[in-house]
N, C-alpha and C positions, 0 to 999 in steps of 0.2 A: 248433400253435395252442393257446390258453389257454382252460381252462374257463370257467364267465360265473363261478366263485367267486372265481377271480385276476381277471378283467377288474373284479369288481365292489370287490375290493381295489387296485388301481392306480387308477381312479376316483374311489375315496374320499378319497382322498389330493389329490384338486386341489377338494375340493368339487362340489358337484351343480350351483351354477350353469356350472360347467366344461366339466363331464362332456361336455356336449354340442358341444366341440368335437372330438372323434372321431368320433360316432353311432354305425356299427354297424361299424366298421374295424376289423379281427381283428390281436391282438398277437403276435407272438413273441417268441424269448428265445434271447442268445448266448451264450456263454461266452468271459467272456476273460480273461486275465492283468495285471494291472496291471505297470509299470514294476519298482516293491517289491514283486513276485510276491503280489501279492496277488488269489485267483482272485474273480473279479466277477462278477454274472449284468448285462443289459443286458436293458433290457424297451424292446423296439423296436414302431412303429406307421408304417406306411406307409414303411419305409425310413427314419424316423427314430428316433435314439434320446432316450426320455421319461424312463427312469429306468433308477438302478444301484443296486447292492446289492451289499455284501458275501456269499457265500453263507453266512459264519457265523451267520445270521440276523439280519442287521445291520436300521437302519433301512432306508428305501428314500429314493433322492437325486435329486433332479430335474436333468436335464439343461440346461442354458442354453437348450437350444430351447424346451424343454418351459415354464421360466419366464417366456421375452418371452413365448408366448402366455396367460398367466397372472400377470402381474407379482405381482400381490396377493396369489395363495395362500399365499406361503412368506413367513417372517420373511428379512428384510432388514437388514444391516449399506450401512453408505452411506462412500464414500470416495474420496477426490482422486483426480483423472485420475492424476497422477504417480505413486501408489502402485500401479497397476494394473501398470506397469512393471517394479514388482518380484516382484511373484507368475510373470509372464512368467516369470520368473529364475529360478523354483523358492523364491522363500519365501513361506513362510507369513503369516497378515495377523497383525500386530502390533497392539493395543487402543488405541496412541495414535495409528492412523490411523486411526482411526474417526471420524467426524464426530459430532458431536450438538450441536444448537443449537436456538432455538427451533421450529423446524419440524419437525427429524427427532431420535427420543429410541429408546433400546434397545428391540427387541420381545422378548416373552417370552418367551424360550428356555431351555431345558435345556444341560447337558455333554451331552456326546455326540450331539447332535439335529443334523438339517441345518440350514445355512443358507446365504440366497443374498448375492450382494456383487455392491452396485451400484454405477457411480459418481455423483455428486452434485456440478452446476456452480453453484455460487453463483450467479457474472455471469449463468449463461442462466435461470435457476431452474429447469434440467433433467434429468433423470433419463436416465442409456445402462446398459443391460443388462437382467438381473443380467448380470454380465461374467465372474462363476466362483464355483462352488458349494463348499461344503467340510463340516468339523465342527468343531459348538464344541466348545473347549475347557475354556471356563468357562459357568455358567449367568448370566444376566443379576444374578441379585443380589452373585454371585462377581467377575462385571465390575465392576459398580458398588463394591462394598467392598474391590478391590485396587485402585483410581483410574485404573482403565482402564491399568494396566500389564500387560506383559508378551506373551506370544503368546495371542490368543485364536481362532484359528482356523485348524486344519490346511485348508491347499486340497487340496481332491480332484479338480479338475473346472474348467477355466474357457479363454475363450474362445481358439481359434488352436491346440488342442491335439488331440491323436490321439485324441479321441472327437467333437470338433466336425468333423475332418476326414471321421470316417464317415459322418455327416448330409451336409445339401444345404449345407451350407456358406454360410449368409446369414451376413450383417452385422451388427454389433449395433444393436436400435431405440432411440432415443431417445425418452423421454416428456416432455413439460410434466406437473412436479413438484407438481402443482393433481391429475393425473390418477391421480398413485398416493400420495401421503403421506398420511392420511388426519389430518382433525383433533388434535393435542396433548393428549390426557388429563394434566388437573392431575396432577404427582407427589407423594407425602409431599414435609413440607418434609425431612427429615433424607436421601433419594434425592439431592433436587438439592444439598443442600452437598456431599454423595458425588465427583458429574462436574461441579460448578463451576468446576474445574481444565480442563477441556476443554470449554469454553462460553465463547466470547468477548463481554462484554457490551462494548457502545460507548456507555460513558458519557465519550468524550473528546466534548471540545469539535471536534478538526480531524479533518473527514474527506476524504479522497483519495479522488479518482476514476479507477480506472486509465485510463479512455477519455480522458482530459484530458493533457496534452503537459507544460502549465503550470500549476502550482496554488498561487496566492497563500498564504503559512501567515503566522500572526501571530507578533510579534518573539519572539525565543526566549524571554525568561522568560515567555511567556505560554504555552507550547503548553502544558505539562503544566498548567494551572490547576484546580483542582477543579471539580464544576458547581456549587456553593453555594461560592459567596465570600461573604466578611465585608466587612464595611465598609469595614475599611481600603485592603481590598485593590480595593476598587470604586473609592475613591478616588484612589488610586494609578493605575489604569486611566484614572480621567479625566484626572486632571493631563497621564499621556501623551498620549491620545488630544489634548487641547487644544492643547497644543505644538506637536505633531505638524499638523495643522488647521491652528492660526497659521504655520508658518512653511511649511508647504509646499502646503496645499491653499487659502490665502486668493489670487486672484488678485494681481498687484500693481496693477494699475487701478483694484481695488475702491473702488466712493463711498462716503465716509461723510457722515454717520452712518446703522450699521447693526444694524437692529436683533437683539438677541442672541436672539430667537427662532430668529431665522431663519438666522442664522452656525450656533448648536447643531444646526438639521435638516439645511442645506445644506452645510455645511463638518465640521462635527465629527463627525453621526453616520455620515456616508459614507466617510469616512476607518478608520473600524473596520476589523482584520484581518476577514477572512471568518471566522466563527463563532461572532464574539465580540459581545456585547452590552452594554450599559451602563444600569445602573437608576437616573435619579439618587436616586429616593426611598431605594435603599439607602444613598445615603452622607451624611454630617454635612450637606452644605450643604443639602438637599432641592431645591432651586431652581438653575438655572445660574446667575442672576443673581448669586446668593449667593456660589457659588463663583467669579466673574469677581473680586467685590470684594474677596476672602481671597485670589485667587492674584496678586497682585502682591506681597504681603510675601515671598515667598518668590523672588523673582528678584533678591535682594539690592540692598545699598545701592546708590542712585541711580537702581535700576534699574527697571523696569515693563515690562506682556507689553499691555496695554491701557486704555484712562481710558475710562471709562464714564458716562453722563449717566441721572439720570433724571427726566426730564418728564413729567407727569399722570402717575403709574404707568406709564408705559413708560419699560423699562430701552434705551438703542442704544449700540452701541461708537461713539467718535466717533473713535479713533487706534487703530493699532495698534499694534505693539512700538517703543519705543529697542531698539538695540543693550545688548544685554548685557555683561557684564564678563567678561573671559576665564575667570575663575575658573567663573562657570557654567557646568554639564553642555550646557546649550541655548547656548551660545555661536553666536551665527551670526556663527563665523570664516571668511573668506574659503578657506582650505582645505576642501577636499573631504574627505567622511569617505570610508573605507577598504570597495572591493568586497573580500569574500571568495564563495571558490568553493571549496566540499569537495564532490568526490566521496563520491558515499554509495548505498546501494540502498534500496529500495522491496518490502517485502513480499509478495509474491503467496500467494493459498491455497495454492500445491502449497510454498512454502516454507515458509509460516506451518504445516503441519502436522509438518513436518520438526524444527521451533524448538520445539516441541510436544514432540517426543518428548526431546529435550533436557534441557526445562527445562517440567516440566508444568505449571506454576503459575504461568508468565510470563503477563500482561496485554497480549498482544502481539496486534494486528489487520491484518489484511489493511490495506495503503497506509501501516503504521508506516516511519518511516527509520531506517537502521541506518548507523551507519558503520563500516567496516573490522575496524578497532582493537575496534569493541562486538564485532564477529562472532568475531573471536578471543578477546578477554575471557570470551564465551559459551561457547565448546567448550572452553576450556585450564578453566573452571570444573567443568564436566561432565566429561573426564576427570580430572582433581583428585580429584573428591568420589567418582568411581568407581572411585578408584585405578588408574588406567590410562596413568599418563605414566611413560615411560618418558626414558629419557637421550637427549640433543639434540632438545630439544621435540619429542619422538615422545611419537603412544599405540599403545595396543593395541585392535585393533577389540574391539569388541564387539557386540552384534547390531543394536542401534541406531547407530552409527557405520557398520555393515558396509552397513548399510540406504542410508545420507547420501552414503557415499562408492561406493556400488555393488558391493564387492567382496565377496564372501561365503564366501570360504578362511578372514578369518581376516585374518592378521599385524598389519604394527607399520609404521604411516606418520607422516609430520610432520603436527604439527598443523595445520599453514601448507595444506597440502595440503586438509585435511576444510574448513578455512572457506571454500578457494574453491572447491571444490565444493560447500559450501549455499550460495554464492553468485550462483552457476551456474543456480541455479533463482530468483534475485531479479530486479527491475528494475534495471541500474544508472541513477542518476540523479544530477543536480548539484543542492548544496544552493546560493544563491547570497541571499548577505546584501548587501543595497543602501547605501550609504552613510547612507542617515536610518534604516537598523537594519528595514526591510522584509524579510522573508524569503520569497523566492520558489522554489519545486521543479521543475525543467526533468526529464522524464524523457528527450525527445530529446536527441539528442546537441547539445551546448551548441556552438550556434555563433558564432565570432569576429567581433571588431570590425570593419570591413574598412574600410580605408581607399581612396582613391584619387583620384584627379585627371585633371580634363581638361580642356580647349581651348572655351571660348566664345566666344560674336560678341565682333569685336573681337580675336579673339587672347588673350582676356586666361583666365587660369587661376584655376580654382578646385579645392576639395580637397570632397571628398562624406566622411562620416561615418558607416556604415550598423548597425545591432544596436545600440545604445546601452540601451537597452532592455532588450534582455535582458539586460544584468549590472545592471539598476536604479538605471541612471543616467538623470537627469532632462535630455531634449534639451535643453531652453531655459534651465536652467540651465548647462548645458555650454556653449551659442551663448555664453551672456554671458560665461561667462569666457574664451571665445576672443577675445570683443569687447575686453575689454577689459587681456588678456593680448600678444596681437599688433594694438593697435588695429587692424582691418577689421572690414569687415561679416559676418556671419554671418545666414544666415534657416535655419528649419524649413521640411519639404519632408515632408508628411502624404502615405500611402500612396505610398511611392516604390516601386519595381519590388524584390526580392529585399534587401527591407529590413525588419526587425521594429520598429515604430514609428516616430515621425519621423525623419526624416535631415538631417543637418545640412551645408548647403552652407556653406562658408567662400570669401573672394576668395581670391586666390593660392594659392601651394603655399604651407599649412601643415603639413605634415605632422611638421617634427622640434617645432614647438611644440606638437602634438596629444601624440607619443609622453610627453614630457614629462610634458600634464597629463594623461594616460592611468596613468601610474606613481604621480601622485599620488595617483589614484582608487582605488590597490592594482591596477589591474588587469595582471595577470601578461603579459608578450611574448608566451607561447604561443599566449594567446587574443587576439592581435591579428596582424592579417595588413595586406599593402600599408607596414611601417615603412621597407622599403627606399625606398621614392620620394621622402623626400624630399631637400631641395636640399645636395646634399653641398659642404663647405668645403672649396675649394679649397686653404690653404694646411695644410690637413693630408696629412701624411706627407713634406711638403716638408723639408729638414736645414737 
């Protein structure tokens, strides 16, 4: 048993509001051996163990048990679930898995002092552990002034190992992150330029929601746009945005005359990608009016987008477009513009911490898309600059690669190798451009066209049309060029069973005239299924 001068030194150490989770429960003390022979004293309390100590007169280290019941006492490092995996593994926590963001910022710590390592769930705003205790390496201003590189914490102690095994062997607790993070004290401003590199601000305009399947993005040249646009550039915006409204969000039934109030609320501002806004008071014309009257000189000679009236001060569209001249960009050519579909991935934090150690200074946020080709561009960059490639696009781990790729001997792998395994920790997902240049994000697996045919009253056959949709083609656009491609009828068929938007019934077997305007549309055979039914020509294969 321990005198009350050690009880009242182990005590001290968790704070007095603490103290009183033992009461009058008598401590002992084991002796043991560490793994690296190193001999340890264990300050035990009820068959559990609360603290260790080197006997060289080391600090004293709290036990994981000891910390769920005390989250708060100890300074705290916060870091992805995924990283936890590799301490498992026997390494030590590395400084650019550390988290810091506006929530959670460095507590003030010495070299050589404890500290505890929690993990930290963005999506739950949760808090599980501390999950394993160690010592720093560096002091919190040595953190901060080397830009969070390097090893900042030998692990001493953490959960699933042969000293949690001597305890009662609980689970780790989770907390709501309200319950342990404690307010954000303002930092110097020359601190935060310091970990600026490991602080994601989200000043993009597009944000992804991993819980979402399908996530509308605006056409490519806009995703990167700054949040302060210029004029021109708003202008530019609108011209699309109008375009785009006229030829594909104005019904064709629509009455005129109509007034341009109401096309601008009903038609043009709805039609905006998800994120994106439009000022008109930022751009030259101030007035839509204004700019209806300017955007016809630019649809070239003979040519016009709308004729506008105006009566008592009210401006109304009373037409809407001629036909354009081929030469214009808006041509409404009877061809269909081109599906593309690129596979690509999608971000997650245990990746986004990974791309981190990488490349510290990327701008990179959880739901960013990467494709292939960037993920390799990014590592063959990173051993490049670290001198680490070797012959036949091989590198040489290094402690951050050995980290990415799991292997911790050491050697020499293809590069082709490390990006699909930080791959391996992404979403994969389909990027899919729509023929009018909409860009939509499938993260499920992207599913096919499907064609098929069957037997109605009457005997008579029709061909069904299903997922149109999701490659961003427009059903009643497609109906019509069926209509008028294989003159029959064609109708829309809203919420049909195991179909992602409308489906389009056609009379007979049409199916090799579908395949056709299917390849028009760019869309590739793979992602169509059912090409085989239709009506095969007899006099082929015939000599």
């Amino acid at each position: 048993m321990y005198k009350n001068i050690y009880r009242r030194k182990i005590l001290s150490k968790i704070g007095e509001s603490s103290a009183d989770l033992f009461g009058k429960s008598s401590f002992s003390i084991a002796s043991i051996t560490t793994s690296s022979g190193i001999s340890t004293n264990l300050y035990i309390c009820e068959k559990q163990p609360i603290f260790f100590e080197e006997r060289s007169n080391g600090p004293l280290y709290p036990s994981i048990y000891l910390a769920w019941q005390t989250p708060k006492s100890f300074p705290t490092l916060y870091i992805p679930e995924l990283a936890f995996g590799y301490i498992q593994n026997g390494a030590d926590l590395m400084l650019p898995g550390v988290i810091i963001n506006e929530k959670i910022q460095l507590p003030m710590i010495e070299r050589d002092s404890p500290i505890c390592i929690s993990i930290y769930s963005e999506k739950h705003d949760s808090i599980k552990g501390p999950i394993a205790v160690g010592k720093c390496l560096m002091s919190r201003d040595e953190m901060i002034s080397s830009s969070m590189k390097g090893k900042g914490v030998q692990i001493l102690h953490y959960y699933q190992d042969a000293l949690w095994e001597y305890g009662h062997r609980e689970t780790v607790p989770t907390f709501d992150a309200s319950e342990i993070l404690s307010p954000v004290i303002e930092q110097p401003s020359e601190s935060k330029e310091d970990i600026a590199e490991n602080i994601t601000e989200n000043t993009a305009e597009l944000n992804i929601n991993d819980q979402d399947d399908v996530v509308e993005l605006p056409p490519e040249d806009d995703t990167k746009a700054e949040a302060t646009e210029d004029a021109e550039t708003q202008e530019e915006f609108l011209r699309k945005a109008f375009l785009y409204a006229l030829r594909y969000k104005l019904p064709e039934d629509i009455k005129f005359p109509l007034d341009v109030g109401q096309f601008y609320a009903t038609y043009l501002l709805k039609s905006l990608p998800e994120g994106r806004k439009l000022d008109m008071k930022k751009t030259k014309y101030k007035k839509f009016s204004t700019f209806l009257q300017q955007v016809n000189e630019t649809a070239g000679d003979g040519n016009w987008f709308v004729t506008i009236l105006s009566k008592k001060g009210i401006d109304s569209i009373t037409d809407n477009a001629a036909p354009l001249s081929d030469s214009s960009s808006t041509s409404r050519s009877t061809k269909p513009g081109k599906v593309k579909v690129a596979e690509c991935f999608t971000l997650t934090e245990a990746s986004l911490q990974l791309i981190k150690q990488l490349l510290p200074n990327c701008s990179f946020k959880k739901g960013d898309i990467l494709h292939q080709n960037e993920l390799s561009e990014m590592v063959k960059k990173y051993v490049t600059e670290k001198s680490l490639l070797k012959n036949g696009n091989k590198a040489e781990l290094d402690e951050t690669l050995q980290i990415i790729v799991k292997q911790f001997t050491g050697g020499i792998v293809p590069i082709n190798d490390i990006s699909q395994k930080l791959s391996a920790h992404m979403t994969k997902a389909f990027l899919i451009t729509a023929p009018d240049g909409r860009r939509s994000l499938r993260k499920t697996q992207l599913p096919q066209i499907v064609l098929s045919t069957e037997k109605r009253a009457g005997n008579k056959h029709v061909t069904l049309v299903n997922n149109l949709q999701a490659f961003g083609i427009d059903a009643k656009e497609f109906a019509q060029k069926v209509q008028i491609g294989s003159a029959t009828g064609a109708t829309l068929i809203s919420q049909a069973p195991n179909c992602i938007g409308p489906q389009v019934l056609i009379n007979g077997n049409q199916i090799n005239f579908i395949i056709v305007l299917l390849d028009d549309y760019g869309v590739q055979k793979k992602f169509v299924k059912g090409a085989e039914l239709g009506v095969k020509d007899k006099k082929k294969g015939k000599k």
